[in-house]
Z-matrix of the N, CA and C atoms (Angstrom, degrees):
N
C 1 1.428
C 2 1.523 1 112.32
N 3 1.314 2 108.00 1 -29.42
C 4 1.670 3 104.73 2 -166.94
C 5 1.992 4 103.14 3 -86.56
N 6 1.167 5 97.00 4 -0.13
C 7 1.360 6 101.75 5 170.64
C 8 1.181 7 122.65 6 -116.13
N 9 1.706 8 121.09 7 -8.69
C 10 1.484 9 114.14 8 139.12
C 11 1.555 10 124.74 9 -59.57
N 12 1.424 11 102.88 10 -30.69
C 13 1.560 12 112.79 11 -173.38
C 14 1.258 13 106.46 12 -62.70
N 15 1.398 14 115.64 13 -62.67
C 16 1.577 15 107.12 14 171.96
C 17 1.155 16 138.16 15 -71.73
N 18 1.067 17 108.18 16 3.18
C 19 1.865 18 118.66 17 156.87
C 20 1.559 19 129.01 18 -85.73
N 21 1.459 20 98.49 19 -17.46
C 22 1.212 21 117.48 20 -174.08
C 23 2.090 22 97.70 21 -84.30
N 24 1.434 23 84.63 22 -60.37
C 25 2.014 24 89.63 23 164.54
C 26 1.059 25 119.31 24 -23.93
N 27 1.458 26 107.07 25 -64.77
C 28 1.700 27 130.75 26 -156.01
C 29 2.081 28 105.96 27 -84.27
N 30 1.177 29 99.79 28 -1.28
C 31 1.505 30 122.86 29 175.55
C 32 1.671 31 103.18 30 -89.93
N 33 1.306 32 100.38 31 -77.34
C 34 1.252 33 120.71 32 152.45
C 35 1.571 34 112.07 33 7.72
N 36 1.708 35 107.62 34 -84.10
C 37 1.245 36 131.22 35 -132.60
C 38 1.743 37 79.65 36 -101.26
N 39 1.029 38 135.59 37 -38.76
C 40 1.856 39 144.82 38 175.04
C 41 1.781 40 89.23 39 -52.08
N 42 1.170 41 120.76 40 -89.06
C 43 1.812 42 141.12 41 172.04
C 44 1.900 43 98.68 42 -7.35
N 45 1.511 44 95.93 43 -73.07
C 46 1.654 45 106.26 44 179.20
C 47 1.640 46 111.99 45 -45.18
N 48 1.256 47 111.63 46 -51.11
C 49 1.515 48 121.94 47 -178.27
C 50 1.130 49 123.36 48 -42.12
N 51 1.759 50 104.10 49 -48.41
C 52 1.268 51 126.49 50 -157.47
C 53 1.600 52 96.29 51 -94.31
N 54 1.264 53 144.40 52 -34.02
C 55 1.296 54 150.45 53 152.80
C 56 1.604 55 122.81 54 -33.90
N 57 1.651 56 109.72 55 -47.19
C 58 0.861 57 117.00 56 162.64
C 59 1.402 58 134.73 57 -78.71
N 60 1.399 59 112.11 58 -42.69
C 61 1.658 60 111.98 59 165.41
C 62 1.311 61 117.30 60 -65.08
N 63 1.202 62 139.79 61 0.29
C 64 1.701 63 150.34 62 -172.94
C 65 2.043 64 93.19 63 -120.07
N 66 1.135 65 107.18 64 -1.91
C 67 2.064 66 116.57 65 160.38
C 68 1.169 67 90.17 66 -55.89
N 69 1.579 68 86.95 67 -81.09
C 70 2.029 69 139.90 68 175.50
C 71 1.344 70 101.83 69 -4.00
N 72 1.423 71 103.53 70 -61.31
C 73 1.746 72 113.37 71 -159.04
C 74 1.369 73 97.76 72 -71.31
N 75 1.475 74 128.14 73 -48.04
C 76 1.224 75 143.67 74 -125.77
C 77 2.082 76 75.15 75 -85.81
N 78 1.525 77 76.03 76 -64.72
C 79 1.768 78 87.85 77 -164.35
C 80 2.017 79 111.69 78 -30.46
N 81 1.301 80 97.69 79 -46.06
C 82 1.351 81 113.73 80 -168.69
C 83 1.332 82 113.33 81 -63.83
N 84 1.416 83 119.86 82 -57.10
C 85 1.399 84 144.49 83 155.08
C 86 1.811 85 91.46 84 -11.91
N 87 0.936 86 96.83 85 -94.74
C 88 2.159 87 117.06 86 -163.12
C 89 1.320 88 91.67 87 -44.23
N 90 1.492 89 141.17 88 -38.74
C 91 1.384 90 145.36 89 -179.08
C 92 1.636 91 115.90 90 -63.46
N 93 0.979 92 96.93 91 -35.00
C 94 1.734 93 122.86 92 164.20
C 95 1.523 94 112.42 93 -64.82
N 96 1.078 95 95.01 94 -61.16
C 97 1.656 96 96.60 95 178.25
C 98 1.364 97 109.98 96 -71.96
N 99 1.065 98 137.11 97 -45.71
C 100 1.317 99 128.30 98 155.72
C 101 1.445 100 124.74 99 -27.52
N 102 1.020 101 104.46 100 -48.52
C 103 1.701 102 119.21 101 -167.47
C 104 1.338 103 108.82 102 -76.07
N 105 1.193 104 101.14 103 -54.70
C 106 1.805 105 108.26 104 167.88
C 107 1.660 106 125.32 105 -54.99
N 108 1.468 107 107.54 106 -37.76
C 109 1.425 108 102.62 107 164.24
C 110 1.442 109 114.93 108 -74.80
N 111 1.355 110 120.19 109 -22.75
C 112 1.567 111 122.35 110 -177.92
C 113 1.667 112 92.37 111 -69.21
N 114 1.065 113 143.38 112 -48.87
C 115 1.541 114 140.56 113 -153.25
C 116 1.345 115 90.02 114 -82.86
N 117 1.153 116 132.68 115 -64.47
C 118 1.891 117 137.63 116 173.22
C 119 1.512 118 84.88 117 -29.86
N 120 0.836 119 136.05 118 -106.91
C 121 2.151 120 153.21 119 -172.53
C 122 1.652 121 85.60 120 -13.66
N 123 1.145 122 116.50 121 -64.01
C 124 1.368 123 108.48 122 -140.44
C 125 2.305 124 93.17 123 -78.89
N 126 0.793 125 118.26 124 -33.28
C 127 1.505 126 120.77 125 174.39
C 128 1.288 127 121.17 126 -75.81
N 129 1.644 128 104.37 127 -31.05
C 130 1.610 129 88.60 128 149.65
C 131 1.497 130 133.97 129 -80.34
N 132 1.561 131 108.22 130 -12.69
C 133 1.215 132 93.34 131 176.59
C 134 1.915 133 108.58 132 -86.18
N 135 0.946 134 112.89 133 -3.69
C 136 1.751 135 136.77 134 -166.08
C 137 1.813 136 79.30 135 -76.33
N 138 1.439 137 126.43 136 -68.04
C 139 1.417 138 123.14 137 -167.40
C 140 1.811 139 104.86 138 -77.19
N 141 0.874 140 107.42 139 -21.95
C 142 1.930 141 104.69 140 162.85
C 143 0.964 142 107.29 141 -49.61
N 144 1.626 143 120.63 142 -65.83
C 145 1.739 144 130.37 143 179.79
C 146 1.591 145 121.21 144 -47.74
N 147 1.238 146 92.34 145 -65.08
C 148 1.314 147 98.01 146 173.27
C 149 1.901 148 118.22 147 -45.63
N 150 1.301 149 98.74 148 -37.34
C 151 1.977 150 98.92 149 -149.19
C 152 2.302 151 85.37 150 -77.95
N 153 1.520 152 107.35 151 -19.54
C 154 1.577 153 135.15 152 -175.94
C 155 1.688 154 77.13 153 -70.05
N 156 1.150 155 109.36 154 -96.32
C 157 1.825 156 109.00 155 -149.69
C 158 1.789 157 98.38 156 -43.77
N 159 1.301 158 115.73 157 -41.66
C 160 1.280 159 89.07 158 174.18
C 161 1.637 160 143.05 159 -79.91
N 162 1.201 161 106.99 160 -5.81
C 163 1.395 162 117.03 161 160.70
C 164 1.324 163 109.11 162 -72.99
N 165 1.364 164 128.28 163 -70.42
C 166 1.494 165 132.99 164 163.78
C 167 1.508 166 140.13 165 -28.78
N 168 1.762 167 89.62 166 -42.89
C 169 1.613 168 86.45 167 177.04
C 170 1.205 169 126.30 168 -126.27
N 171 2.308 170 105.86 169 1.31
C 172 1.270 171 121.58 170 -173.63
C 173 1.700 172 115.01 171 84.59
N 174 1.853 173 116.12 172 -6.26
C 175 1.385 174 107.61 173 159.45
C 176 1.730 175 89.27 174 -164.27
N 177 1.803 176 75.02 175 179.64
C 178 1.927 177 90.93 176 -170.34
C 179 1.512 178 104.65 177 -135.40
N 180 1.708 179 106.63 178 16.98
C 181 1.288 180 121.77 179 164.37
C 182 2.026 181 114.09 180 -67.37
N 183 1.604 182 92.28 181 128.26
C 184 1.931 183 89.10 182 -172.47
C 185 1.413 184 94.94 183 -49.27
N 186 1.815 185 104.90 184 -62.90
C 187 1.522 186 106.29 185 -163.41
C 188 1.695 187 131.02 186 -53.81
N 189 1.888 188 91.14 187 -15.53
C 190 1.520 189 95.83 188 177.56
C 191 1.715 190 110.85 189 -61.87
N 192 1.249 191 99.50 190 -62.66
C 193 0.991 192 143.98 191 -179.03
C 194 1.855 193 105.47 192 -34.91
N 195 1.469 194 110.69 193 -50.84
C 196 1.215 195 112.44 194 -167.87
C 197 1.902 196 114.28 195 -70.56
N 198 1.908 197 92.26 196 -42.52
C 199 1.359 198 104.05 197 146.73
C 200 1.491 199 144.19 198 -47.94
N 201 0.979 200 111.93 199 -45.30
C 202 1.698 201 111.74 200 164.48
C 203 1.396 202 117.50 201 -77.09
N 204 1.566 203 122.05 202 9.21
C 205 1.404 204 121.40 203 -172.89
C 206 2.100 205 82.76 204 -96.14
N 207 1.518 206 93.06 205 -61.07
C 208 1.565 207 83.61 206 -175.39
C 209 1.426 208 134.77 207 -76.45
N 210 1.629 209 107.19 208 5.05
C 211 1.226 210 108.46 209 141.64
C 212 1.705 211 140.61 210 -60.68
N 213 1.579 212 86.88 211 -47.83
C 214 1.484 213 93.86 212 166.51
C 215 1.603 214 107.77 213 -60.35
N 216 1.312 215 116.39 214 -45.13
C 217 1.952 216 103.88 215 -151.77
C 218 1.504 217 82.01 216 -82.07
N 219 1.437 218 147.58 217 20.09
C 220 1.324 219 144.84 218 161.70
C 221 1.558 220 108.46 219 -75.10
N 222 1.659 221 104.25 220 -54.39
C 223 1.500 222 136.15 221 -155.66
C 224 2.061 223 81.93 222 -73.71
N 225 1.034 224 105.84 223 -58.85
C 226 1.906 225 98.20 224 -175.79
C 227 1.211 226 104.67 225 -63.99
N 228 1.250 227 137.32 226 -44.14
C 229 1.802 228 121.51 227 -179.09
C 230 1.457 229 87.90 228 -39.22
N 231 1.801 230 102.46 229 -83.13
C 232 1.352 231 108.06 230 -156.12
C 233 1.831 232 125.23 231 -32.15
N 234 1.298 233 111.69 232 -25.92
C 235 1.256 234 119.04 233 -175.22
C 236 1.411 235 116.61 234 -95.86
N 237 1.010 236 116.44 235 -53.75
C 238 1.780 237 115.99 236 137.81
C 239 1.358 238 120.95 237 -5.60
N 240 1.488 239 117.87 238 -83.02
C 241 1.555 240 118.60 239 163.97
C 242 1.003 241 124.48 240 -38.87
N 243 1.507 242 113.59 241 -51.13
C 244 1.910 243 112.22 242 -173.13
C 245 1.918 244 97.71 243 -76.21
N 246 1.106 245 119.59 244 -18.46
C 247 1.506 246 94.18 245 164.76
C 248 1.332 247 98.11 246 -91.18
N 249 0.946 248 164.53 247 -67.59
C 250 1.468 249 165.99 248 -145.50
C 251 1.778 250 94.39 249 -42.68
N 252 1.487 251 109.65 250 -57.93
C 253 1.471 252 121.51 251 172.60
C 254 1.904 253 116.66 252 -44.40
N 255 1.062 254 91.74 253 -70.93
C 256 1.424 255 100.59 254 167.70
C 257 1.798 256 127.77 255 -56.37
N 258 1.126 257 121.17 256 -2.61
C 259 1.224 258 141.05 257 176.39
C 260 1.516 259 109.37 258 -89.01
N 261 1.336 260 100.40 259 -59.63
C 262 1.341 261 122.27 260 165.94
C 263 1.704 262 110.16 261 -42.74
N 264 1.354 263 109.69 262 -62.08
C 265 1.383 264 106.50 263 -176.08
C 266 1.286 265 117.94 264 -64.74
N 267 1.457 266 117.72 265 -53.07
C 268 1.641 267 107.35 266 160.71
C 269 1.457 268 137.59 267 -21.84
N 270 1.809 269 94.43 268 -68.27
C 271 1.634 270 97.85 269 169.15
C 272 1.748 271 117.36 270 -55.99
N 273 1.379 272 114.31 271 -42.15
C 274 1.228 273 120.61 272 169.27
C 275 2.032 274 116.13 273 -20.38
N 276 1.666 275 81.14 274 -63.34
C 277 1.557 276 97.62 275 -167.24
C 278 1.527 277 94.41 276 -95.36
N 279 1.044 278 136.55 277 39.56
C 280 1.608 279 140.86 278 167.05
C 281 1.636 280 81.11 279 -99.92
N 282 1.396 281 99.24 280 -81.23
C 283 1.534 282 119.59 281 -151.27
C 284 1.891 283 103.54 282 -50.63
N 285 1.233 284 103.10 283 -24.67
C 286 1.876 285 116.50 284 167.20
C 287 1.705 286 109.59 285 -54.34
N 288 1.116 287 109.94 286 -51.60
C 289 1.264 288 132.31 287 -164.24
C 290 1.924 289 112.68 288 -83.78
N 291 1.441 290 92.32 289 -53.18
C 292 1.622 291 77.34 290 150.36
C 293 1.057 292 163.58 291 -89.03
N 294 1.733 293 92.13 292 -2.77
C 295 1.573 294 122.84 293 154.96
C 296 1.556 295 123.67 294 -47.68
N 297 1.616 296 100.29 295 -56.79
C 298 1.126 297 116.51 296 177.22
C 299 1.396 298 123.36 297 -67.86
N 300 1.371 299 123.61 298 -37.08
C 301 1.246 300 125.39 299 145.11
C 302 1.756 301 129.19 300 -28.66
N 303 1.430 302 101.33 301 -61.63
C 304 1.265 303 120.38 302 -173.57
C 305 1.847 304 105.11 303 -50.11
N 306 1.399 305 89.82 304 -56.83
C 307 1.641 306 102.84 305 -172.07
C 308 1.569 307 105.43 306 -74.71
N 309 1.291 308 144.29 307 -16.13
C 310 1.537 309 140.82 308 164.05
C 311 2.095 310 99.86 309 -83.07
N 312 0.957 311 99.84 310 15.67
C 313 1.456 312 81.94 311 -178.28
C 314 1.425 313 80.77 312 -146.62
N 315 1.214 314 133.85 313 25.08
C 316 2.061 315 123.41 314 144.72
C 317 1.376 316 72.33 315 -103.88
N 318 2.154 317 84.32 316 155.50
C 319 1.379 318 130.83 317 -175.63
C 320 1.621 319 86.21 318 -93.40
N 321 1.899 320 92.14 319 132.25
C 322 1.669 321 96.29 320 178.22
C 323 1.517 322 95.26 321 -105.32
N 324 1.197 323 94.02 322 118.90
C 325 1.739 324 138.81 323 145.59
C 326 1.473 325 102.66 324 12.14
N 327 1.387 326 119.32 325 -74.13
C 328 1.485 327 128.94 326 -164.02
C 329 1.337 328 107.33 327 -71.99
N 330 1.532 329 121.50 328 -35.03
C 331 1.520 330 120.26 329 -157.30
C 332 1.778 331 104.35 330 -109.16
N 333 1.217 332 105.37 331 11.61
C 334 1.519 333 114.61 332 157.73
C 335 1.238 334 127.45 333 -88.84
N 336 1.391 335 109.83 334 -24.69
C 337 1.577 336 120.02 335 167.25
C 338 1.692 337 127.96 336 -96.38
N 339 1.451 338 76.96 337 1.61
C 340 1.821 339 90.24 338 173.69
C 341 1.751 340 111.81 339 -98.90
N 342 1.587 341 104.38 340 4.70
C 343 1.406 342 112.85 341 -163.73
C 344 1.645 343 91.50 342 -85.80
């Protein structure tokens, strides 16, 4: 009997094992499938982008791509400045203009005593 008993244990403890590593499997399995629909999701949205930069920018090359970014942020300095310039000149010729204002509207000196 005491050697059915411990076979029965050691049955037991095999049964438990196998219950749990078939969790294991189970668990892993659905983790898989998960993962695999995440990579499906994620490559279609990868060919969204891509099929986007090339309508938009004419490629879906990184390096193209990285290049025409610092072309553009070249093209905005440059345009930046020439308004920055032109801002300048405006106020320039504001502050001309209300100068000139200012000084046609003081009473000149000489032709007040000729009144």
């Amino acid at each position: 009997m005491a050697i059915n008993n411990g076979r029965q244990d050691a049955d037991q403890v095999l049964q438990l094992e196998l219950n749990e590593l078939k969790r294991e499997y189970e668990r892993l399995r659905d983790e898989k499938v998960r993962a695999d629909r995440d990579v499906e999701t994620l490559n279609r949205q990868l060919e969204d982008c891509r099929a986007q930069a090339e309508q938009e920018y004419g490629s879906s090359d990184p390096q193209e791509l990285r290049a025409l970014l610092e072309q553009r942020r070249k093209e905005n300095e440059r345009l930046v400045a020439e308004y920055r310039r032109h801002l300048e000149a405006v106020r320039s010729g504001l502050e001309a203009v209300e100068q000139a204002e200012a000084r046609a509207g003081e009473p000149d000196q000489g032709r007040q005593g000729a009144l």
